[in-house]
C-alpha positions as a printed Julia matrix, in Angstrom:
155×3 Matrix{Float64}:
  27.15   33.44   -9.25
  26.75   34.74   -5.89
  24.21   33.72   -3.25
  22.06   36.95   -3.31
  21.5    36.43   -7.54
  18.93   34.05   -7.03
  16.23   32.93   -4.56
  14.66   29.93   -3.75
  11.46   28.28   -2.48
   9.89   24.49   -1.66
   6.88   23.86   -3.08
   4.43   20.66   -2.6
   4.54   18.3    -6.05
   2.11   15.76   -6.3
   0.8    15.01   -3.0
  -1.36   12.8    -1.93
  -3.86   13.02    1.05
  -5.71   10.4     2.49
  -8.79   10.88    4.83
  -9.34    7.85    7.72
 -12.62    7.84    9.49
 -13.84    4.8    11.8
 -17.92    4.19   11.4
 -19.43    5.48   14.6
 -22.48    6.63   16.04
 -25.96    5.02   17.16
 -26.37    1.65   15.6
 -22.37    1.39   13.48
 -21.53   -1.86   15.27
 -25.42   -3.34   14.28
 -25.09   -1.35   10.77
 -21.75   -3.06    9.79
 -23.04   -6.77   10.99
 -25.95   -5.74    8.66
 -23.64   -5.18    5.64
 -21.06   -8.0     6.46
 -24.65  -10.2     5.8
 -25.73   -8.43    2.6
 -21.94   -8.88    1.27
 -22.32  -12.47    2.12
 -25.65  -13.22    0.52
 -24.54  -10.77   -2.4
 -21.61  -12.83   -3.17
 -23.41  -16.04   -2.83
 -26.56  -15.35   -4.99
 -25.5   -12.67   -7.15
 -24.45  -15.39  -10.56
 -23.52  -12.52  -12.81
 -20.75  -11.21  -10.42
 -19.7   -14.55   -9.57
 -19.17  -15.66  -13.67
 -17.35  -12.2   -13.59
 -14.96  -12.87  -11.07
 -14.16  -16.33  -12.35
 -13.89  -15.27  -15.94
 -11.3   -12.51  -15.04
  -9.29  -14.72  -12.44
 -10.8   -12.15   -9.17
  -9.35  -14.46   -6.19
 -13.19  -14.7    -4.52
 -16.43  -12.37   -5.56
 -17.09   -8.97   -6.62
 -20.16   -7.24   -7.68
 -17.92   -5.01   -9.57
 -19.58   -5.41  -12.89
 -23.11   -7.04  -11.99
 -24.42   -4.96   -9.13
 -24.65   -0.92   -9.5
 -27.58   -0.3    -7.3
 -26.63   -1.84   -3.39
 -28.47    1.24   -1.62
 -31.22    0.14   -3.17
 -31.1    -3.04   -3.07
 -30.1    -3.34    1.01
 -31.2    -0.55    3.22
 -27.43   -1.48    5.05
 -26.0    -0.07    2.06
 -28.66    3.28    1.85
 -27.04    3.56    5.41
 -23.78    3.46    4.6
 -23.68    5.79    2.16
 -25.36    8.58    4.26
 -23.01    8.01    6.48
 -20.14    8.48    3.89
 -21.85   11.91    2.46
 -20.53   13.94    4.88
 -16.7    12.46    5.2
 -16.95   13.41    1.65
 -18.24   16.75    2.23
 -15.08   16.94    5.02
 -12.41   15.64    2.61
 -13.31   18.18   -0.03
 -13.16   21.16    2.74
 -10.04   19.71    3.82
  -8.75   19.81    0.14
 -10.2    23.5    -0.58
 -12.25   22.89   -3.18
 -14.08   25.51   -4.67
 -17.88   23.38   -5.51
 -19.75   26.46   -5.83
 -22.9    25.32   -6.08
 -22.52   21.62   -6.88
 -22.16   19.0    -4.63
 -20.36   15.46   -5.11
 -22.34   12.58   -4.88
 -22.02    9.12   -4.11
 -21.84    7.51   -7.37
 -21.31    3.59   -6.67
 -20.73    1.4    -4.48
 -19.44   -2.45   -4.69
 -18.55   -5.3    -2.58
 -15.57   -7.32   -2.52
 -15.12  -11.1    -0.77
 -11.7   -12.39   -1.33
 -11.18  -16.24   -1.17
  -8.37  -16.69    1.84
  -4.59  -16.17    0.53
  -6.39  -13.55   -2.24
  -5.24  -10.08   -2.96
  -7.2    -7.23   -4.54
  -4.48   -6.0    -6.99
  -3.09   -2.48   -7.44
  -5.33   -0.37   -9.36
  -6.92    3.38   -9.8
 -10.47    4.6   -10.05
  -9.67    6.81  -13.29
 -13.59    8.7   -13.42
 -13.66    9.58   -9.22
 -12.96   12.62   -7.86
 -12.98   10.97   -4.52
 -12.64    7.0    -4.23
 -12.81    5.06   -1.02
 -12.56    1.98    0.97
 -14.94    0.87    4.05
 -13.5    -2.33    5.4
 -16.61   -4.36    6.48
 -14.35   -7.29    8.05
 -10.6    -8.26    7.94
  -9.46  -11.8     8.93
  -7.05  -12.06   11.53
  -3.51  -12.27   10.12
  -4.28  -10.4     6.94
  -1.79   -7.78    5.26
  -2.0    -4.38    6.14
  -3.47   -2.29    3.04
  -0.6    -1.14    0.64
  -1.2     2.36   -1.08
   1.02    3.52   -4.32
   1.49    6.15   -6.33
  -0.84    6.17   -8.97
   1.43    7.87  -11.63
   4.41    4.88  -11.12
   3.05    2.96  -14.3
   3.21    5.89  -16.24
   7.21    6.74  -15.43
């Protein structure tokens, strides 16, 4: 076959893009001590999301499947998510999506306080169009955050 009997092109399979945003503005330092409290006191008082964790071997506390309502219940949180909205609104711009006239909206929100030496496992969000991560605190000397291919269980 010679060179000129077909053509070729590159094309972008399966990417994935991630969006990184640092909490800024008047009040982010006060606004983040404010939710590294209400994770705290969450974790400590909230008995539902503690049995939770222990009964399904979660390495420290998550409000995963006890708490769906943390704006409401801490105005830190009602903060938070206002400030998310529009990082949202950025990501989807950056990703061209066509809304029309619907919006996405903020649809939960959870905290997660890992024992020391725990690891949040690898997992997906299968029901979010967008999913994200706001890192309250880190200890010193913890692992960077690993990302993976979603699809890699299903090859």
């Amino acid at each position: 076959m010679s060179a000129g009997a077909m053509s070729g092109a590159t094309e972008t399979l399966f990417p994935t893009l991630l969006y990184k945003a640092k909490l800024t503005g008047a009040g982010a330092r006060a606004l983040n001590g404010e939710l590294e409290t209400a994770c705290r006191v969450f974790a400590a008082d909230d008995q539902a999301g503690q049995a939770w964790s222990e009964k399904n071997g979660y390495p420290g506390y998550t409000s995963y499947a006890s708490l769906n309502d943390l704006p409401w219940r801490a105005p830190a949180f009602a903060d938070l998510a206002a400030r998310l909205e529009p990082h949202v609104g950025a990501f989807a711009q950056a990703l061209e999506w066509d809304l029309g006239a619907k919006k996405l909206r903020l649809d939960s929100l959870w905290i997660n306080v890992l024992a020391p030496g725990g690891v949040h496992t690898s997992h997906i969000h299968p029901h979010s169009v967008i999913s994200g991560t706001y890192y309250v605190s880190v200890p010193a000397g913890a692992s960077a955050l690993k990302l993976e291919d979603p699809r890699l269980g299903l090859m």
